[in-house]
C-alpha positions in Angstrom: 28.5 6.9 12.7 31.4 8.0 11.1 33.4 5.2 12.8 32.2 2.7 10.6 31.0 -0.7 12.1 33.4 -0.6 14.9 32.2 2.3 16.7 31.0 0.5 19.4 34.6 -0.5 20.3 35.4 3.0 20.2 32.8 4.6 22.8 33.5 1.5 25.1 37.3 2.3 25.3 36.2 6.2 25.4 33.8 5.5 28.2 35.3 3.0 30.3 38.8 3.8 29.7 39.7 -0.3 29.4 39.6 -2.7 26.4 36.2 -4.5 25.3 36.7 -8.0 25.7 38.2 -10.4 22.6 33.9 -11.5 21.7 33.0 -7.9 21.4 35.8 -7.3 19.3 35.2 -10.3 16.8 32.1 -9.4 16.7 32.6 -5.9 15.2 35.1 -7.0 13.0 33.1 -9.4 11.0 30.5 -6.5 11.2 33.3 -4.3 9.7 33.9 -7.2 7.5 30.1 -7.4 6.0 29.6 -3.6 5.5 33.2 -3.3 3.2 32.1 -6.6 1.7 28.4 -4.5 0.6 29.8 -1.1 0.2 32.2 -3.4 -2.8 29.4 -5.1 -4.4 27.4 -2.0 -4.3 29.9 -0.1 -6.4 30.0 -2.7 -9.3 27.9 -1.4 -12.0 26.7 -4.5 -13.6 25.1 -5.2 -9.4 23.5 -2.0 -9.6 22.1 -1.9 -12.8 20.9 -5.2 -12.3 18.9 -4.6 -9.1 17.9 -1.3 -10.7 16.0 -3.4 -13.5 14.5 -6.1 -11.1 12.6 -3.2 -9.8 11.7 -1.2 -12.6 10.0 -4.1 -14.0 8.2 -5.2 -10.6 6.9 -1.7 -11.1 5.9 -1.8 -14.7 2.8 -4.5 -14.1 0.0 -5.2 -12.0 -0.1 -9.5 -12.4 2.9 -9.1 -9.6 2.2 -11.9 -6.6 0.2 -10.0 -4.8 -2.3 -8.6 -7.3 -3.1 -12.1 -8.5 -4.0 -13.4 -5.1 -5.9 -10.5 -4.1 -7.7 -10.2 -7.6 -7.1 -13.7 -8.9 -6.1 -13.9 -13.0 -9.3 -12.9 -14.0 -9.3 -9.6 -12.4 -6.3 -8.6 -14.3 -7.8 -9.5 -17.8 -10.7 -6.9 -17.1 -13.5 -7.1 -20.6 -16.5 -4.0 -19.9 -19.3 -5.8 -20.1 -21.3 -2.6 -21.0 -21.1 0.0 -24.2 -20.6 3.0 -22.8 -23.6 4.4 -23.9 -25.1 1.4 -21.5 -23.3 2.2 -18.4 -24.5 5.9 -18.8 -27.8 5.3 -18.9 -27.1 2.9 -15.6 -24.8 5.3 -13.9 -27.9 7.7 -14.3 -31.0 6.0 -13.2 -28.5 5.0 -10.5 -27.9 8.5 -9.3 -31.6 9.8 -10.2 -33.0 6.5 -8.2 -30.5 6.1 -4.8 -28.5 9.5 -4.7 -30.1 12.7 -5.9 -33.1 12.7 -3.3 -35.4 15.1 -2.6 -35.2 17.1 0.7 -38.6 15.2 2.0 -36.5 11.8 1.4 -33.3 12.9 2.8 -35.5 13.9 6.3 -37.2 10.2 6.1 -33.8 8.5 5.9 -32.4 10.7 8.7 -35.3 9.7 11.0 -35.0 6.4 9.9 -31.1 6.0 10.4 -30.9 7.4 13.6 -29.3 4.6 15.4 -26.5 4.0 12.8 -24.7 0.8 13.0 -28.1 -0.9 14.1 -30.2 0.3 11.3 -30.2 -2.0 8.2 -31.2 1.5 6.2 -27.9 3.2 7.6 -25.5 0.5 6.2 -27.5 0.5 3.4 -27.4 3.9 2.3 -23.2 3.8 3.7 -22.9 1.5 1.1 -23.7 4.0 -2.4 -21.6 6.2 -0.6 -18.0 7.7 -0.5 -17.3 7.5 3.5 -14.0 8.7 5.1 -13.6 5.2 6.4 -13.4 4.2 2.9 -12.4 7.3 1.1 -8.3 6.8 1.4 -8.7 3.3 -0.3 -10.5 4.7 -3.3 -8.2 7.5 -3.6 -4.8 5.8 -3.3 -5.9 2.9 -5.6 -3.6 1.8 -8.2 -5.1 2.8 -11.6 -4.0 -0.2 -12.9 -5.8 -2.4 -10.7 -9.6 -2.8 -11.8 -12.3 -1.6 -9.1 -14.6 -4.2 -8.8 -14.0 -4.8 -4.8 -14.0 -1.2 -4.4 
């Protein structure tokens, strides 16, 4: 790698003790030619600071391409719809009603969800919960992208 472009050339005369042919050697030239011509424009300051800001500020928000398909301009412009006081008082009946259960419950449901995947009960009760198939997604989310799908 030290070679540079050309180092092909150089193994093939090492190897074979003859000359790669005139297309090989065009070839690696114009190679040599492309990587002096980047290694130049790489070293201008003005370049590099300005492909340095085209990615700090694709960084900086979340209405980038992608976000605004996947979440479409509403999504972005997130408004809570609750006081907070409201969505405790949810969150709470929610976890009294569906996730703190008592041990006879938690029995019933295991009886009842024996056959997984064709159990209407199992995917239910998958669904209020944190599963390993989904648990990478939730913790790698970007903060800045609301949770509604999640």
């Amino acid at each position: 790698m030290n070679l540079g472009a050309s180092w092909s050339t150089v193994v093939w005369e090492k190897c074979t003790s003859s000359v790669p042919g005139k297309y090989f050697q065009k070839k690696y030239q114009n190679r040599e030619r492309v990587l002096a011509a980047t290694k130049k424009s790489q070293r201008k300051s003005e370049i590099r600071d300005r492909r340095w800001k085209r990615k700090y500020r694709s960084t900086k928000d979340s209405n980038s391409k992608k976000a605004r398909l996947e979440y479409c301009p509403d999504a972005l412009d997130v408004v809570p719809e609750l006081t907070p006081d409201e969505l405790e008082t949810k969150k709470q009946a929610f976890l009294d009603t569906r996730i703190n259960l008592s041990h006879q419950q938690i029995m019933a449901i295991e009886r009842l969800t024996t056959h997984q995947s064709g159990s209407q009960m199992w995917v239910n009760e998958r669904k209020k919960r944190i599963t390993a198939l989904n648990f990478g997604t939730v913790f790698s989310r970007n903060v800045k992208i609301p949770v509604k799908h999640l």
